[in-house]
Every structure is written in structure tokens, then in C-alpha cells.
N, C-alpha and C positions, 0 to 999 in steps of 0.2 A: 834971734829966731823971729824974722818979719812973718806976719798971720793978717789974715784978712779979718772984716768983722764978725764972721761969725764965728772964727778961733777965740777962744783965750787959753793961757797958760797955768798952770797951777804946779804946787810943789807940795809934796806930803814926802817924809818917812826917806827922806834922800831922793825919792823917784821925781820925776817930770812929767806932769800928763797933759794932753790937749781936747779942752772941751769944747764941743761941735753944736753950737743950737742955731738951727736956720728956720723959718717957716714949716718946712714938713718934717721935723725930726730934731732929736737930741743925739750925744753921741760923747765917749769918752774913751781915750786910745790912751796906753800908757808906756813913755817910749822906750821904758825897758820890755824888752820884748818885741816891740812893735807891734803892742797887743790890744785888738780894740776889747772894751770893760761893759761898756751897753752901747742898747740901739735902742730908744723909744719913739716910735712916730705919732705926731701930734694927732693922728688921726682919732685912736684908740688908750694914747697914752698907756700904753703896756710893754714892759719891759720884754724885750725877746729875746736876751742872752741868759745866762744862769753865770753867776759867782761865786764860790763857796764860800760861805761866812770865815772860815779859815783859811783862806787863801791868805800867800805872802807878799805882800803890797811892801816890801822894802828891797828886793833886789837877793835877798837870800835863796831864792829856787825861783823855778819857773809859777808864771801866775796860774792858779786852779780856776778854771773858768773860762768864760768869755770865747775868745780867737785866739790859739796859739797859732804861731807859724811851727810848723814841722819842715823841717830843710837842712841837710842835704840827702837827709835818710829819713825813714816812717819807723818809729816804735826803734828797735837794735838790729836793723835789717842793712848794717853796715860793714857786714864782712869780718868784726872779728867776734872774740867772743865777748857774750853777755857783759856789761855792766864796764867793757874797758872804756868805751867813748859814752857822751849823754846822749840819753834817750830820744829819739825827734831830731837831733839833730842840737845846731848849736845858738842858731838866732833867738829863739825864743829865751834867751840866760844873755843877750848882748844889748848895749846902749844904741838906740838908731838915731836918725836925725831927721828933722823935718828940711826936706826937700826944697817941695812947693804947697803952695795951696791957694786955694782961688773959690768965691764964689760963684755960681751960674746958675743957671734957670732953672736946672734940677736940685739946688743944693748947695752942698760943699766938698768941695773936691781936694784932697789933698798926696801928696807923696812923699812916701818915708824910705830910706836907705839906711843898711846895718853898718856898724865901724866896720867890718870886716867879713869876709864871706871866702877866704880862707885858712883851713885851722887842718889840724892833725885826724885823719879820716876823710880828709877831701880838699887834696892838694892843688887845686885848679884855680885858674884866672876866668874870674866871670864877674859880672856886674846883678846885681840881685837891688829890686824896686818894689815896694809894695804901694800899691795906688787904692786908695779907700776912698767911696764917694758914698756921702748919706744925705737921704732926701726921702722919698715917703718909702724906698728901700734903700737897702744898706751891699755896694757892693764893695767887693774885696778883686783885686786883681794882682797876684803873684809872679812878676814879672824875672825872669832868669838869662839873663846873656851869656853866652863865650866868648870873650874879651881875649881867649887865648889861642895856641897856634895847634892844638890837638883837642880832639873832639873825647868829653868826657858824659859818665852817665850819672843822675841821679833819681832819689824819688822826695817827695814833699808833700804835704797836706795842710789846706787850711781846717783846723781842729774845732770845728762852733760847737759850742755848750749851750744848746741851745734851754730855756727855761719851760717847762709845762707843768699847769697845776698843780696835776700829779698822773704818777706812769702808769698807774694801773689803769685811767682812762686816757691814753694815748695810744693812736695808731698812725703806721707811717702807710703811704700809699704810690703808689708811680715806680714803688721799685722789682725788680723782677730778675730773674737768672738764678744763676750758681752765685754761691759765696765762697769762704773760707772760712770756719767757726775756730777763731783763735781760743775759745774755753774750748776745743775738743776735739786736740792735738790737730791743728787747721786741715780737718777732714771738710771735702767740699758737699757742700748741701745745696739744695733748692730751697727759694724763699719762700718761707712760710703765707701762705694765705686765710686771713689774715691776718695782719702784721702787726701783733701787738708785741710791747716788753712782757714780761712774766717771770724772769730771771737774770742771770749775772750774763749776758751779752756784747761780745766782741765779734764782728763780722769782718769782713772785706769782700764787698759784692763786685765782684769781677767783672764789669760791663763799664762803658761810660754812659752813665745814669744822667740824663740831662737834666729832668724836672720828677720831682720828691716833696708829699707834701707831709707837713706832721698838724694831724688831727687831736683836739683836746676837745672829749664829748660832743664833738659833731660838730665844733661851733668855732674853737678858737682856732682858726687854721694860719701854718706859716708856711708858704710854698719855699723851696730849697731847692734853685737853678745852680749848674755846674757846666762850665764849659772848659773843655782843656785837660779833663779829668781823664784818666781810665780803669778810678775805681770811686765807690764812694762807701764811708765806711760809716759802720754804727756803732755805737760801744753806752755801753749801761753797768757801772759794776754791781748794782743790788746790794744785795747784805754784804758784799765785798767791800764795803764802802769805809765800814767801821775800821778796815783796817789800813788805810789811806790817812797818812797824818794830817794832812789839810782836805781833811773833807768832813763834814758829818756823817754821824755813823748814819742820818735818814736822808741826807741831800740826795743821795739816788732817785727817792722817789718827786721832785722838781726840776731834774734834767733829764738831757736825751743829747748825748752828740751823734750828729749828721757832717761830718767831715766830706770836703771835695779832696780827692787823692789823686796824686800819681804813685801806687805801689809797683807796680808792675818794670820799672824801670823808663826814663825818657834819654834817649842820646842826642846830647846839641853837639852839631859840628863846627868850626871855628867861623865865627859871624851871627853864626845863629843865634834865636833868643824862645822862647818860649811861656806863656802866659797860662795860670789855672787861674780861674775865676770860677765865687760863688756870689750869688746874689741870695739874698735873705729879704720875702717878700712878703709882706703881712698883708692876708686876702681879706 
């Protein structure tokens, strides 16, 4: 596994992770999953992802925290019923491989590819790349091909957990439309103005939301750019928390996920390829 200088390699618990420190940022991706663990930029030295102290850092479930990939599906929105295939889909529970990776003038650049990208629930030939560049921000690019000779449909999401103080002083801003309120039977609503947490929160805002900022007391801002998207989602379990085995029953109130989604459906026809990106930009 050749790395540039600002890779290095490490092993815990069975897993393999790749630690990123360049000039404008730290970074730790863990390549089960494909899942980046933090982003710190030297700027402010503040951690801008959330982990749950109970998350399972050995390959038993998927990581609680951080960047999941969601792909080939969002949540169980895969055609059959509840609980027959995994949730999100199936990369986030696979071993990936490092690609490439390279220094440059913004940072560190690297690319990762899953063992395999098809499985039972999505029987298709396609090529799937996630490209992660960190430097005074942190971007993610979701890269999906048709490698095959009939055009198929999916959705995906990158899942950030993002960290704040605490939720009772967080608000989110830039977002606007109709949602989906999955707590409440996904009857569609208008977005609240304004936008704070206050309860157990699952959305799907129905637009492509390009720039989203999340505010902590006025001060600690992180802008949340999406391009490629056609939904962008929020989810807060609250006192739901407690009953989450890898979470703490108070973690709720130090995250906020801001997801870039494709729920809506995307159809790639054969040749075609498709990109969601989210940038994570600390103002």
C-alpha cells in the first residue's frame, strides 16, 4: 500500500486506517468502510466530525460516527421489506483499498475503491471510487460508473456526524423548502424558521440544497456545500439515543448529521458515471 508523505498507515482491533497530517489539516479514514473518523484543521485545531465513544472500531457493524457511505440505497428504501438487506446499503460493512494518493498544493489527495460494489439488492456492473481531499477543508466526492450494458437506478448518501458543543445551542441556516419528517409518518412539511434541534429529528429536505451552514452560539460556524445532490438530509435521535447500542444515551446532544443525498432516485445509463460531493468548511 505505496502513500505519500503525509499518509501513514496504522493497524488497531483487525482494522487498517490512513492517517492524513499535511500543513492545513489532520485526518483519519478507516478502510473498513471507507469511512473518514476526523477532520481537524490546523487552523482552529477543532475536531469537526463526532464519534460515538461506543462505536465499533473492529469490523463487527458499521462505524457510529464520522462519514458513512450510504450506497446503493438510503436507510431500507430498497424495494423489499424491512430489515431483509443492510441498511444504507452495503459499502459502509466492506474492506476498501487505497487507490492513489498524492500530495498537492491544497493538501492531500487520496482514492479509495470498495472489494466489490455488487451484492444481492443491486445486481449491476459499475465501478464506484471515493476521492477524499483534506486541506484547510475536507472534501468527499462519490464517484459511481456504469461499467454495464443496461442502465440501472440508485440512491446514496454521504452520512457526516458532524460534532457541535451542544444541540440545544445549534442552528442550521441556508436551508429552505419542503421536507419529509421521517418521525411523522414522512408527512411533508415546510422548514422550520428558525432552524434549530429541539427534539428526536429525521428530515429529507427535498431540494438540492447547495450551501448549509451549522451555527454553534453564533460563533462556531461550519459551512456544508453539496453538489450532485437532490436531497440533503438531517437526522438528531434525542432521547432516542439511549436506545441505540453504540451510542450514548447523551451523545445526541454533541452531534447534528447534515448528509449530501441522492434519495430521490438517479438513473446512470451505460457509460455513464455520476459524482455527489460534500465539502465540510470551517468559516
Amino acid at each position: 500500500m505505496p502513500t505519500v508523505n503525509s499518509v501513514t498507515v496504522s493497524e488497531a482491533n483487525g482494522l487498517t486506517f490512513l492517517n492524513i497530517n499535511n500543513e492545513k489539516a489532520s485526518a483519519k479514514v478507516s478502510l473498513f468502510g471507507g469511512h473518514i473518523l476526523s477532520f481537524i484543521p490546523k487552523g482552529d485545531n477543532k475536531e469537526r466530525l463526532w464519534v460515538s465513544p461506543h462505536a465499533y472500531l473492529n469490523g463487527e457493524r458499521p462505524i457510529r460516527g464520522g462519514i458513512p457511505i450510504c450506497w446503493p440505497w438510503f436507510g431500507d428504501d430498497h424495494g423489499r421489506e424491512k430489515g431483509t438487506l443492510p441498511s444504507h446499503g452495503y459499502l459502509r460493512t466492506q474492506m476498501w483499498k487505497l487507490a492513489h494518493s498524492e500530495d498537492t498544493v491544497d493538501g492531500t489527495k487520496i482514492e479509495l475503491q470498495p472489494s466489490f460494489t455488487r451484492a444481492e439488492g443491486f445486481e449491476f456492473d459499475c465501478k464506484v471510487t471515493l476521492i477524499i481531499e483534506v486541506g484547510n477543508e475536507l472534501s468527499l466526492s462519490l464517484i459511481t460508473e456504469n461499467t454495464g450494458v443496461v442502465p440501472f437506478d440508485y440512491n446514496c448518501a454521504l452520512h457526516t456526524y458532524f460534532h457541535v458543543d451542544h444541540i440545544e445551542n445549534t442552528r442550521l441556516k441556508g436551508i429552505d423548502g419542503d421536507y419529509k419528517d421521517k418521525v411523522d409518518d414522512f408527512k411533508v412539511k415546510a422548514t422550520p424558521v428558525p432552524y434549530v434541534i429541539d427534539s428526536e429529528t429525521d428530515r429529507i429536505h427535498l431540494n438540492p440544497i447547495a450551501h448549509a451552514t451549522i451555527e454553534v452560539n453564533d460563533q462556531d460556524v461550519t459551512r456544508v456545500d453539496s453538489v450532485g445532490n437532490d436531497s440533503l438530509v438531517v437526522w438528531n435521535p434525542w432521547q432516542g439515543a439511549a436506545s441505540i447500542s453504540d451510542m450514548d444515551a447523551f451523545g445526541y446532544k454533541h452531534m447534528l448529521c447534515v448528509e449530501s443525498a441522492i434519495t430521490q432516485g438517479k438513473t446512470l445509463s451505460p457509460g455513464e458515471q455520476h459524482m455527489l460531493t460534500q465539502r465540510v468548511i470551517p468559516q
